[in-house]
C-alpha positions as CSV (number, residue, x, y, z in Angstrom):
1,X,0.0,0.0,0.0
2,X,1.4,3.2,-0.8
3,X,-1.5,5.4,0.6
4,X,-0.5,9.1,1.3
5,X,-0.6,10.0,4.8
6,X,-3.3,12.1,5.4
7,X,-2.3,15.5,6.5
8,X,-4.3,15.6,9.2
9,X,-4.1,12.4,10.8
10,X,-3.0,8.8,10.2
11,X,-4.7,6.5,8.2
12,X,-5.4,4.5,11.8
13,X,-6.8,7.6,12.8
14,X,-8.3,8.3,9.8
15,X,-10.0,4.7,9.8
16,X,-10.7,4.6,13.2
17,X,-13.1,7.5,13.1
18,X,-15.1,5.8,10.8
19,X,-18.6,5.3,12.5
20,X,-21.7,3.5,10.9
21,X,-25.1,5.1,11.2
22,X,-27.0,2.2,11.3
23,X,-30.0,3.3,13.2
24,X,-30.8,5.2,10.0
25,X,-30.8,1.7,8.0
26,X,-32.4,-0.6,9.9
27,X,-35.4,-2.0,8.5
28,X,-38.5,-0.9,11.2
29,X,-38.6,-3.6,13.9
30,X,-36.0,-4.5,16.5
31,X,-32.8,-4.0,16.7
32,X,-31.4,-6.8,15.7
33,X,-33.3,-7.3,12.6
34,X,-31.8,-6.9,9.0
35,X,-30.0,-3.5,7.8
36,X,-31.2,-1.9,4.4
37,X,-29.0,-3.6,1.6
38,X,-27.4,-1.5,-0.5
39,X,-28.7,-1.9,-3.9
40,X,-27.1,-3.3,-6.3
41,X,-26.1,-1.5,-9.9
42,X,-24.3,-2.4,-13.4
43,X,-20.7,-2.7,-13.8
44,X,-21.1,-0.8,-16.7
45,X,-19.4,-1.2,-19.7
46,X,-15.7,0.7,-18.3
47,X,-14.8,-1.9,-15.5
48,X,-10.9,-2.3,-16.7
49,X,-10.3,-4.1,-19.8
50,X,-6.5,-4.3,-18.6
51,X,-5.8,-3.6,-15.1
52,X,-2.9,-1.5,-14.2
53,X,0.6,-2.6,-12.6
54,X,-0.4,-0.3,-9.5
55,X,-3.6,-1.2,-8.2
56,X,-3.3,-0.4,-4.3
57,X,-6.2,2.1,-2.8
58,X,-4.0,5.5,-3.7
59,X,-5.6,6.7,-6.8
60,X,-4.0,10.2,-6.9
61,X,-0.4,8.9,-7.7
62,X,1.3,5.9,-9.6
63,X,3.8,3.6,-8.3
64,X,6.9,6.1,-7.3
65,X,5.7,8.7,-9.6
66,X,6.0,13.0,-8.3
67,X,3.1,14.4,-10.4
68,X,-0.3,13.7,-8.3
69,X,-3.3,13.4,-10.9
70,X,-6.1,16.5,-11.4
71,X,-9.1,16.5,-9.5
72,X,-10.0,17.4,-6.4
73,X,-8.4,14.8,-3.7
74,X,-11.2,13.0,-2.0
75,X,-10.6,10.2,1.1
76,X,-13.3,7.8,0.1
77,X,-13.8,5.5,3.1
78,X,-16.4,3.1,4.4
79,X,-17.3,-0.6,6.0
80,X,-18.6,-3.4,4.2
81,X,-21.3,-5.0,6.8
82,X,-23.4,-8.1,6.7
83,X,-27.3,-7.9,6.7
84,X,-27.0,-8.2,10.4
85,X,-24.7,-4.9,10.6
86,X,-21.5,-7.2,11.6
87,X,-18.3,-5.6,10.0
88,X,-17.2,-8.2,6.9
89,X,-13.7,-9.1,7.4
90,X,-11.2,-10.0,4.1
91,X,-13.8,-8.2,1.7
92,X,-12.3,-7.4,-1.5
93,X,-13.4,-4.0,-2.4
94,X,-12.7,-2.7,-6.6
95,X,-13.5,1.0,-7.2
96,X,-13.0,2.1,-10.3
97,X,-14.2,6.2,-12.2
98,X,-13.1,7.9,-14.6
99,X,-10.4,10.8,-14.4
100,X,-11.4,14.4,-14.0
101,X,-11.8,14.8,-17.8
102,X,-13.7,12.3,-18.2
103,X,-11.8,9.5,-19.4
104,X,-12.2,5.3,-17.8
105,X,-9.1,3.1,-17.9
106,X,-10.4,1.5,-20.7
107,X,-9.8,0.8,-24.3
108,X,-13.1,1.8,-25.5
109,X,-13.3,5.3,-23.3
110,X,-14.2,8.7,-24.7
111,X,-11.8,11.4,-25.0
112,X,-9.2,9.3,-24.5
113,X,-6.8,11.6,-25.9
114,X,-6.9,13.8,-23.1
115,X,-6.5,10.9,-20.4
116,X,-5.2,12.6,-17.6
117,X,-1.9,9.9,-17.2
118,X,-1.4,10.6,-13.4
119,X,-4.7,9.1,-12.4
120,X,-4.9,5.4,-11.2
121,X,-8.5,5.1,-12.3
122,X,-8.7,1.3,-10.3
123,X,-7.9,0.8,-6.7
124,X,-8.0,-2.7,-4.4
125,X,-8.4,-2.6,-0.5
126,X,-9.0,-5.6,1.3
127,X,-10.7,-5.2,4.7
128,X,-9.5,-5.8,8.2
129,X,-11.9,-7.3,11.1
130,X,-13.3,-3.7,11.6
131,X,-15.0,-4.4,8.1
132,X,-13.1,-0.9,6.9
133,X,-11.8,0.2,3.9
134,X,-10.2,3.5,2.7
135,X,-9.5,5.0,-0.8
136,X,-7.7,8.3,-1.7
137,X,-8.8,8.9,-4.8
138,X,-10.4,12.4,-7.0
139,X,-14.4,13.6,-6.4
140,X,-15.8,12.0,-9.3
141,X,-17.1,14.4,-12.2
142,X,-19.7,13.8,-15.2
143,X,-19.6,12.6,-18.4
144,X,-21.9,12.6,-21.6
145,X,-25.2,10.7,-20.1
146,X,-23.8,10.3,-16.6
147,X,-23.7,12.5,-13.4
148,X,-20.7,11.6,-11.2
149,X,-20.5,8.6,-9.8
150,X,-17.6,5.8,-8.5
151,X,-18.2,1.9,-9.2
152,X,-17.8,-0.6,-6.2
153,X,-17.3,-4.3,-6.5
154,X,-17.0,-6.4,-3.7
155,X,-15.4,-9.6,-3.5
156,X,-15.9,-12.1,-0.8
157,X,-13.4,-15.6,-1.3
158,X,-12.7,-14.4,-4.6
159,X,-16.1,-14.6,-5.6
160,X,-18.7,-11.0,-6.6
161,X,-20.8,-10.5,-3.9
162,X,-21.9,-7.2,-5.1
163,X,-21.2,-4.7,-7.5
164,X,-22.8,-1.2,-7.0
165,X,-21.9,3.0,-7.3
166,X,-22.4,5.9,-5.4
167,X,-23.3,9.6,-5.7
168,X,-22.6,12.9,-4.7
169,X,-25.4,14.1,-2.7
170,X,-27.4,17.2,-4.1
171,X,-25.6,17.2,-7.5
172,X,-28.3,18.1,-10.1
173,X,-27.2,15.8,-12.5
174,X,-29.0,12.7,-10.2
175,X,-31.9,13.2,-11.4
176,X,-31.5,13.1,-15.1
177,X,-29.5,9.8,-14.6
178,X,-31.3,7.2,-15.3
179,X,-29.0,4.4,-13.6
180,X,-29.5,6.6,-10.5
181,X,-33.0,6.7,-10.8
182,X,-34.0,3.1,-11.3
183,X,-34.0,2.7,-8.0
184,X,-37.2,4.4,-7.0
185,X,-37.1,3.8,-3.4
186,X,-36.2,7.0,-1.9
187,X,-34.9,4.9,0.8
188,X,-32.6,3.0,-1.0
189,X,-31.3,5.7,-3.4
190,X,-30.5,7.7,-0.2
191,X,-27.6,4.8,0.3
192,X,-26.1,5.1,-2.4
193,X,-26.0,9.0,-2.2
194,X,-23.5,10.6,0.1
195,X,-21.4,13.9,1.3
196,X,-18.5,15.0,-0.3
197,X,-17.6,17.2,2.6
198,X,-14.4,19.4,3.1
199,X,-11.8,18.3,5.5
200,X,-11.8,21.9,7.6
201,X,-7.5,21.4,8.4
202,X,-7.0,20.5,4.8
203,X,-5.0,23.1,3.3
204,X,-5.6,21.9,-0.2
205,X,-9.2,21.6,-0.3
206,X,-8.9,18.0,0.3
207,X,-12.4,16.2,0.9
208,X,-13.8,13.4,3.2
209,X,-16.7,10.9,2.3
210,X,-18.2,7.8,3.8
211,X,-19.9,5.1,1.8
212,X,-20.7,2.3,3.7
213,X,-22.0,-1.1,2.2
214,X,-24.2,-4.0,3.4
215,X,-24.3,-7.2,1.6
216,X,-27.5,-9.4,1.6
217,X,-25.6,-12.4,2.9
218,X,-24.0,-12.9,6.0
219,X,-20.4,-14.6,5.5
220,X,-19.6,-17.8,7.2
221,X,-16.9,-17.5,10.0
């Protein structure tokens, strides 16, 4: 892993003040009945076609390299729960967006000649016993027939468990997206829909968000 420290904390202390706000997802009923699943959403047709020599959870750099890519530097953290809210432990978790002009890290992208070359455009991060992951990666941006989005898949034993995306909250491009709205539940779109908020010591604009994920099965120990 070659993750950045953050330049306002470590990423222990980064991770460790990651908090789940499960009250808001349980389904009505006791406590210890089943969260709201996160929904589930196409790969899409960008997932990598050839997946890069660096594909650790720092998105903003490759390998050794000095220039950091263009966008606006986002840590993109979360848990990956069971149904039950337990934290999943040895999740695989795949993001993957395109760069900040628009271009996947894939053969068939558009505008691929302006690629921005500095930007990982794939990450991997495979979660601890606290069910945590983190990325640092760019705020995603739009492209022709898309607001912005980042794609999640995530891997249990090697094996797609679920393969979803998430949204920045309030961007007026949601609703003419119709990926974003084919899930009509309010409810459910609401999970997928999250902050991009500004880390207040950042001195470079730097911005925190929290996805969290819960799979519909519950893992076996």
């Amino acid at each position: 892993m070659k993750l950045a420290s953050c330049p306002i904390c470590s990423r222990r202390t980064f991770l460790g003040g990651v908090a789940v706000g499960s009250a808001a997802w349980l389904v009505p009923g006791a406590f210890a009945e089943e969260l709201l699943k996160t929904p589930a959403q196409t790969e899409g047709p960008f997932y990598p076609d050839k997946l890069p020599l660096d594909t650790d959870n720092d998105l903003i750099v490759i390998n050794d390299g000095l220039t950091p890519a263009v966008g606006e530097i986002t840590y993109l953290s979360g848990k990956i729960l069971d149904a039950r809210g337990n934290p999943v432990k040895n999740a695989g978790v795949e993001i993957w967006q395109c760069d900040n002009n628009g271009a996947y890290l894939h053969s068939g992208t558009s505008n691929a000649t302006g690629k921005d070359k500095n930007f990982q455009g794939f990450g991997r991060f495979v979660t601890g016993s606290s069910g945590e992951y983190l990325f640092r990666t760019i705020k995603p941006v739009p492209y022709p027939g898309r607001s912005p989005h980042v794609h999640f898949k995530i891997k249990l034993q090697g094996k797609e468990a679920l393969t979803t995306q998430c949204y920045i909250k309030g961007h007026p491009g949601n609703e003419k997206d119709g990926i974003w709205r084919s899930i009509r539940d309010e409810k459910l779109r609401d999970l997928i829909t999250i902050d991009f908020t500004p880390i207040k010591e950042s001195r470079i604009g730097e911005l925190a968000a929290k996805f969290d994920i819960v799979l519909g099965v519950t893992p076996e120990a």
